[in-house]
C-alpha positions as CSV (number, residue, x, y, z in Angstrom):
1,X,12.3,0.3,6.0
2,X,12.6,-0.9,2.5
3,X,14.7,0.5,-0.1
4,X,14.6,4.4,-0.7
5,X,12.8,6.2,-3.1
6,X,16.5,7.1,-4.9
7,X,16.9,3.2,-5.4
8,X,13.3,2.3,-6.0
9,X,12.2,5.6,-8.8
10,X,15.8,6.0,-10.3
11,X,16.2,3.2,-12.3
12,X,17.4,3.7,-15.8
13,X,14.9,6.2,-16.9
14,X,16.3,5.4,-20.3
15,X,14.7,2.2,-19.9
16,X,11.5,3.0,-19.0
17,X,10.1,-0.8,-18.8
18,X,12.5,-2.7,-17.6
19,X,12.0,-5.7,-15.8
20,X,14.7,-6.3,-14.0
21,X,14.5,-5.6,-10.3
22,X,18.5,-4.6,-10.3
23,X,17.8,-1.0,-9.6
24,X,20.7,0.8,-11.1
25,X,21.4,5.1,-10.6
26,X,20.7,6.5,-13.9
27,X,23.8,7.8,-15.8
28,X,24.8,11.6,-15.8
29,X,23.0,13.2,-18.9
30,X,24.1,16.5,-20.5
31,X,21.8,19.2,-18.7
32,X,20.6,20.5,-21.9
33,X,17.9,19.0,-24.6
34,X,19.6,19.7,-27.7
35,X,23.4,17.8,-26.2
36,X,21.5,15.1,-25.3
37,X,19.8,14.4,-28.8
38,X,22.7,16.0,-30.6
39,X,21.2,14.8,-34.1
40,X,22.1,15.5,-37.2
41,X,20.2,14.8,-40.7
42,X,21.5,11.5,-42.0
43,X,20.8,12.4,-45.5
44,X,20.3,9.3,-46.9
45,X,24.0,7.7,-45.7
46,X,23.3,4.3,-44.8
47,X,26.2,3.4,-42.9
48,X,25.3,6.7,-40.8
49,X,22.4,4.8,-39.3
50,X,24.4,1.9,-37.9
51,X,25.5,3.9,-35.2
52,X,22.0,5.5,-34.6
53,X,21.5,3.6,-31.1
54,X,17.9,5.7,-30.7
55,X,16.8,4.2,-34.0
56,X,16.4,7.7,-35.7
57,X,16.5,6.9,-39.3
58,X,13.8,9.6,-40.1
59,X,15.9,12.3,-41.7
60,X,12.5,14.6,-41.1
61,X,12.0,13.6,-37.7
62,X,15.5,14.1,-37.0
63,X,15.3,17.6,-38.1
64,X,12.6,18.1,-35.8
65,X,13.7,16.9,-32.9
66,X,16.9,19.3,-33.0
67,X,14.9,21.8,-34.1
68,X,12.3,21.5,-31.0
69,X,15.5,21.1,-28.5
70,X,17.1,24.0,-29.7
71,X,13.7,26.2,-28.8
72,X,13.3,24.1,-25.9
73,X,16.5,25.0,-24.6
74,X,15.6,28.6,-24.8
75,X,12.7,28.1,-23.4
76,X,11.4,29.7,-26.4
77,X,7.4,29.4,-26.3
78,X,6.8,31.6,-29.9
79,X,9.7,29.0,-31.6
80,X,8.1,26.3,-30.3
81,X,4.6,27.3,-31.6
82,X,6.3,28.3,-35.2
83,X,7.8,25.0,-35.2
84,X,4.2,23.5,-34.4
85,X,2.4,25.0,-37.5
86,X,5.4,24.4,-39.1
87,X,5.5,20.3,-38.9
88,X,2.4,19.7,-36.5
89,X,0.1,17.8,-39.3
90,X,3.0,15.5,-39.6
91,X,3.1,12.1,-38.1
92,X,7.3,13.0,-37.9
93,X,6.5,15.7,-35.1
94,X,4.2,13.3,-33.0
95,X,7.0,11.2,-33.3
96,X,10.0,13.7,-32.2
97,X,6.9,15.0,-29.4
98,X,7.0,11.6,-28.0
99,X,11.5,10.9,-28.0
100,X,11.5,14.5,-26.5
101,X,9.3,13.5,-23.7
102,X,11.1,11.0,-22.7
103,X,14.6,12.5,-23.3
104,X,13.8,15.6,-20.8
105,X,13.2,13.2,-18.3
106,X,17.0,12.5,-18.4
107,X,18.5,15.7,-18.8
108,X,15.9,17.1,-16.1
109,X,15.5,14.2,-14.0
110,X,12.8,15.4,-10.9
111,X,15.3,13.2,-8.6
112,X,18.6,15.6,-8.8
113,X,16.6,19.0,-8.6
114,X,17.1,20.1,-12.2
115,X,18.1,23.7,-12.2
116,X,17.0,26.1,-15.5
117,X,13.8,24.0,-16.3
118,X,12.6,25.7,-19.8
119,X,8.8,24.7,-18.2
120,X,7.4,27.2,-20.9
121,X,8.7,25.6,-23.6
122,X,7.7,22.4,-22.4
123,X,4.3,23.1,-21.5
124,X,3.7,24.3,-24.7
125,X,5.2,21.4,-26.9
126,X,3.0,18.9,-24.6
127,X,5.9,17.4,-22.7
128,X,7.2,16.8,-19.4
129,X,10.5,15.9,-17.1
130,X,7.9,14.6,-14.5
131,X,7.9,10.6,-14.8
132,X,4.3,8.9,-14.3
133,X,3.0,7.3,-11.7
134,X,3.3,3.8,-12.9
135,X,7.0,4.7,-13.7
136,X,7.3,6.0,-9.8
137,X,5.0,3.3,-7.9
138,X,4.8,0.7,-10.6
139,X,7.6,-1.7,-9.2
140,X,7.1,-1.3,-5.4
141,X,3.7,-2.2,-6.2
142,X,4.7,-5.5,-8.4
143,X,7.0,-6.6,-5.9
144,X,7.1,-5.1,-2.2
145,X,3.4,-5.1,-1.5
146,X,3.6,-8.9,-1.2
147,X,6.4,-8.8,0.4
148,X,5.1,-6.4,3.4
149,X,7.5,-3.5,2.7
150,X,6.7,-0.4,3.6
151,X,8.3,0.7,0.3
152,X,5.1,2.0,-1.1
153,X,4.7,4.2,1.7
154,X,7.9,5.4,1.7
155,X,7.6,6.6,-1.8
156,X,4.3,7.8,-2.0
157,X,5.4,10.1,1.0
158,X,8.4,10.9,-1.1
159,X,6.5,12.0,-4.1
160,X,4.8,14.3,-2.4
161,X,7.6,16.1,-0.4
162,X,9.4,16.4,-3.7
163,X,8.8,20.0,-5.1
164,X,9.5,19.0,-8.4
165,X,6.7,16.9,-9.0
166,X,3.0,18.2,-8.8
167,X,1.1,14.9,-7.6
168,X,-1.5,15.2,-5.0
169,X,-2.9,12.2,-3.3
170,X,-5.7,12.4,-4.6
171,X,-3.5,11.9,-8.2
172,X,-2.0,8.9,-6.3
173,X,-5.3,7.2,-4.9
174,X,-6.9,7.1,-8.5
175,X,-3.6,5.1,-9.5
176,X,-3.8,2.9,-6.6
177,X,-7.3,2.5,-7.0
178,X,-6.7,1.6,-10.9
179,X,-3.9,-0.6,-10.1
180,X,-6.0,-2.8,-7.7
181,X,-8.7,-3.5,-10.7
182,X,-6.5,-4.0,-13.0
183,X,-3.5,-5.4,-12.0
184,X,-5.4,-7.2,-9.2
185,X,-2.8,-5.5,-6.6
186,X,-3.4,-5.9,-2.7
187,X,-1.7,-3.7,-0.5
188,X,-0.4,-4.8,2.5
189,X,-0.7,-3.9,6.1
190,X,2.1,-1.4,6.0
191,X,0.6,0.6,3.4
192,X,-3.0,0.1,4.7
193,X,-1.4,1.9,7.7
194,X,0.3,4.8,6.1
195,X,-2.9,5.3,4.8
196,X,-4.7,5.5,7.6
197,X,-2.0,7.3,10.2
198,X,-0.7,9.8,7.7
199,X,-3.6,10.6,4.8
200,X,-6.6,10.3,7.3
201,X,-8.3,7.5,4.8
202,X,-11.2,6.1,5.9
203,X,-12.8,2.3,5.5
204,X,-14.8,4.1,2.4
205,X,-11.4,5.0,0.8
206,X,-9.7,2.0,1.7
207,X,-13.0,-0.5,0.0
208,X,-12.3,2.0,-3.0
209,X,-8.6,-0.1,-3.3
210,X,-9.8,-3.5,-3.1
211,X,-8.2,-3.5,0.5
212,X,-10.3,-6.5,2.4
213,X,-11.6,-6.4,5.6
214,X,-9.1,-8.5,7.5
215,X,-6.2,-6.7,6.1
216,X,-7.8,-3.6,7.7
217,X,-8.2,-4.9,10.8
218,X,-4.8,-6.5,10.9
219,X,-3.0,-2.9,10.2
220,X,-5.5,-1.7,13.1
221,X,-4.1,-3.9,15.4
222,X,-0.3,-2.2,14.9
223,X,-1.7,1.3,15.8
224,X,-1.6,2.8,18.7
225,X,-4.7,3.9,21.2
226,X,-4.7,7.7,19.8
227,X,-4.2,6.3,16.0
228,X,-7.4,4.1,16.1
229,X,-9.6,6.7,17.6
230,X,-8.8,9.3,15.2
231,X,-9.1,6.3,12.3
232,X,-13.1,5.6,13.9
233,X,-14.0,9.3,14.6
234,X,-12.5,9.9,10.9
235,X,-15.5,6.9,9.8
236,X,-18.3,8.9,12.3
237,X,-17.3,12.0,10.1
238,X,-17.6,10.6,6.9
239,X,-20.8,8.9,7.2
């Protein structure tokens, strides 16, 4: 088994790209929008925005955001829309759209079942607490599929046990499948196996990932009697 899903998706969300391979547990966030942002209008102090560490030197934008947070935290759909025809023709509210979306993913992270979601709110702003696929697969694909870990597999079956995120494989196969054009990725045996044994994919859907012949037939070899005749009579079926 390789590492968990815990040590493999919660890096520091704050740092949604990093490269490191160090996976570190996120630090505890306040569990509401507007603590977390807890901004203030800078009006024009200069010194004020030396200590800005979200580089927030929009006094408008700033505004926004705590104004969104606030509604947010009440899950308040008619504030949010107000706030929308209020600023939404401003390039400032795209702006505060985009910090809130990733802010929610640390106060409500899908990892340490966030309690009170304000999912109105949030689906009406645009945003989400629900990190992407490349966030959540990205790295095991970079660096366990060459390794043959079964890390992938492990999280991919993770994801969709987890009631807080909404990903169907069918979601997950288009990544996979767009990962493998173009990032060039091959999956390993491990994963070509999962595959197989616990989604029911057939050589069609395996072609559709770049997966080669002999990789195939090497993760074949590692099933058992009952596994391979359910992967060929899946094949019949399908053609």
């Amino acid at each position: 088994m390789g590492k968990t899903v815990e040590d493999i998706c919660n890096i520091l969300i704050k740092n949604k790209f990093a490269a490191s391979t160090d996976f570190i547990r996120p630090a505890q966030f306040p569990k509401t929008l507007s603590a977390c942002v807890s901004l203030e209008p800078i009006n024009n102090n200069p010194y004020q925005a030396l200590f800005n560490s979200d580089n927030l030197y929009n006094t408008l934008e700033r505004t926004i955001i705590k104004e969104l947070s606030l509604a947010i935290d009440k899950n308040s759909v008619s504030k949010v829309k107000f706030l929308k025809n209020k600023y939404g023709h401003l390039k400032e509210f795209n702006n505060a759209k985009k910090y809130l979306n990733q802010k929610c993913k640390e106060v409500w992270n899908v990892y340490e079942n966030p309690q009170n979601l304000p999912k109105d709110a949030m689906k009406t702003l645009g945003i989400t607490n629900q990190p992407e696929l490349d966030f959540i697969l990205g790295n095991s694909l970079k660096y366990y599929e060459k390794d043959n870990s079964d890390t992938t597999a492990y999280i991919i079956s993770s994801t969709l046990k987890n009631r807080n995120l909404s990903y169907t494989m069918d979601d997950i196969h288009r990544y996979l499948k767009d990962m493998a054009k173009k990032s060039n990725c091959k999956y390993n045996f491990k994963t070509v196996n999962y595959l197989i044994c616990e989604q029911n994919y057939t050589k069609s859907k395996l072609f559709e990932l770049d997966i080669d012949k002999s990789t195939i037939d090497f993760a074949l070899k590692k099933l058992s009697l009952k596994q391979k005749i359910k992967y060929y009579l899946n094949n019949l079926r399908n053609n």
